[in-house]
C-alpha positions as CSV (number, residue, x, y, z in Angstrom):
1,X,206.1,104.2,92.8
2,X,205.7,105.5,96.0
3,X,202.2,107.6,94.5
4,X,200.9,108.5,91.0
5,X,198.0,110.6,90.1
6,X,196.6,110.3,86.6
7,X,193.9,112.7,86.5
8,X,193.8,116.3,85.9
9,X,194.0,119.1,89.3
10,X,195.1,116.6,91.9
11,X,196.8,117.8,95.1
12,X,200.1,115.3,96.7
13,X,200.8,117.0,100.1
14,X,202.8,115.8,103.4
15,X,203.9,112.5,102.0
16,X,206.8,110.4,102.9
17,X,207.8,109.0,99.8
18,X,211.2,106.8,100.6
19,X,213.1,103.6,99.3
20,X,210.8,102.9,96.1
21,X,211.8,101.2,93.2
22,X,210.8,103.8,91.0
23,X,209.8,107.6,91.4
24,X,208.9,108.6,95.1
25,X,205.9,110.6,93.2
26,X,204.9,110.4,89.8
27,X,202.3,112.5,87.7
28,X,201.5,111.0,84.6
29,X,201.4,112.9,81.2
30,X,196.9,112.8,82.3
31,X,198.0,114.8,84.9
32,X,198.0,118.6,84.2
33,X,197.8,121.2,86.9
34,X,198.6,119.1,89.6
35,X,200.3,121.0,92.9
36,X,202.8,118.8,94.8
37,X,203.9,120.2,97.6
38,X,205.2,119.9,101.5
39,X,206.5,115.8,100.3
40,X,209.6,114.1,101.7
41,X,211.4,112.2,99.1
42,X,213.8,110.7,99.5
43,X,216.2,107.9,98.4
44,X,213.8,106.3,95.5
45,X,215.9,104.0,92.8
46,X,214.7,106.0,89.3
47,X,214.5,109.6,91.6
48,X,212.6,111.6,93.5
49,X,209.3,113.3,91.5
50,X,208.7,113.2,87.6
51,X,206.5,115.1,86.4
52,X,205.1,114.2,82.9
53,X,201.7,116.9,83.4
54,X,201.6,120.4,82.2
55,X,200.8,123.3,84.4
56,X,202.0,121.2,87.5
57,X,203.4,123.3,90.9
58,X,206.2,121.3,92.3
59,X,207.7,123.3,95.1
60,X,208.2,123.0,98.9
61,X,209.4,119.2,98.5
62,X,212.3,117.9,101.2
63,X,214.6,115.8,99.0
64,X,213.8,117.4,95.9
65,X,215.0,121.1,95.8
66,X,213.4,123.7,92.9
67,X,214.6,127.0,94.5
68,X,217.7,128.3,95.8
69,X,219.6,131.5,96.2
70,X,223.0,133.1,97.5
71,X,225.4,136.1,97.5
72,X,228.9,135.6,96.0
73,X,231.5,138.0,95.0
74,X,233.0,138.5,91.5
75,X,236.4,137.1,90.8
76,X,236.7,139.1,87.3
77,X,236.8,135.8,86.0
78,X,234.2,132.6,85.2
79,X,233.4,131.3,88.4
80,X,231.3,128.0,89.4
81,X,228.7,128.1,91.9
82,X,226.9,124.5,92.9
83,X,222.9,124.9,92.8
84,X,222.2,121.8,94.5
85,X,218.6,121.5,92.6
86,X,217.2,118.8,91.7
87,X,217.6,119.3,87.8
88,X,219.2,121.6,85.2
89,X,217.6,125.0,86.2
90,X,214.9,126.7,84.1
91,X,215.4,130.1,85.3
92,X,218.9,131.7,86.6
93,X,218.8,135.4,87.7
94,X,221.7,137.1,88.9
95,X,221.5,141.4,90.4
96,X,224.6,143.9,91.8
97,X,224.4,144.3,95.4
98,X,226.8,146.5,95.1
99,X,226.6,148.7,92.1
100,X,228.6,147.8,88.7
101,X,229.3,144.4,89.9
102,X,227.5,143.4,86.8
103,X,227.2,139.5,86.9
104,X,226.5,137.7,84.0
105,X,225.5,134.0,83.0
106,X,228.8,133.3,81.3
107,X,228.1,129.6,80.6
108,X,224.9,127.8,80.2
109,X,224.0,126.3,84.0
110,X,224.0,122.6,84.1
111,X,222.4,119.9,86.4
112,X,225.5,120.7,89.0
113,X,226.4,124.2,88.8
114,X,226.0,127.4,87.4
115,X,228.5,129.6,85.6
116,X,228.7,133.2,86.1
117,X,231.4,136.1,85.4
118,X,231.2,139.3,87.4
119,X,233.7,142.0,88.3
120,X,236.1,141.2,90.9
121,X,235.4,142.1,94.3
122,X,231.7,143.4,94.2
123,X,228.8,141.4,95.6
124,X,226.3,140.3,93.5
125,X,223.0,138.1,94.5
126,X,221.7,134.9,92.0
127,X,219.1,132.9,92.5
128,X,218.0,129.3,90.7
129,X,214.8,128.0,90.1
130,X,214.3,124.3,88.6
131,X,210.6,123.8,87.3
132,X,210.5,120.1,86.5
């Protein structure tokens, strides 16, 4: 591994974790409440961060994206939108920019893309989070 913390409340900031043969960071299941944050990972063989802890932050990583966000506009059918995060998100939230667009989560996301169904031609906002 590139780093691993076993103990409880550790802090992993401005790394460069790259080319490993395992994780670029890894928080043991000892590990709870860890923050990892501001890290470059990148390119590791068995990915990025895994995080086995409870209450651990991971946000703010380069190579390892937990949050993302966008405006489309309804088709009046299912449409697919690529998250780009690092995992199958935890959290998708969609809301009408303009009013009755009504978007919806019409399929369950997946680690590639989320599905949603809103009414053609109105804007809508969504946003993904991924909380690993």
């Amino acid at each position: 591994y590139g780093i691993s913390i076993y103990g409880d409340n550790g802090d992993i900031q401005s790394n460069k974790c790259y080319g490993n043969t395992e994780n670029g960071i890894r928080a043991e299941a000892s590990a709870d409440g860890t923050h990892i944050t501001n890290n470059y990972v990148y390119n590791n063989v068995a990915g990025q961060i895994l995080n086995q802890g409870t209450n651990t932050k991971v946000q703010f990583n380069k190579g390892f994206i937990t949050e993302i966000r966008g405006i489309s506009t309804g088709t009046g059918a299912q449409q697919t939108i690529a998250h780009g995060l690092s995992g199958i998100p935890d959290y998708v939230f969609f809301s009408n920019i303009e009013d009755g667009a009504n978007p919806y989560q019409s399929t369950a996301a997946d680690a590639t893309n989320i599905y949603v169904t809103a009414v053609v031609d109105l804007d809508y906002a969504w946003e993904a989070i991924y909380e690993p």
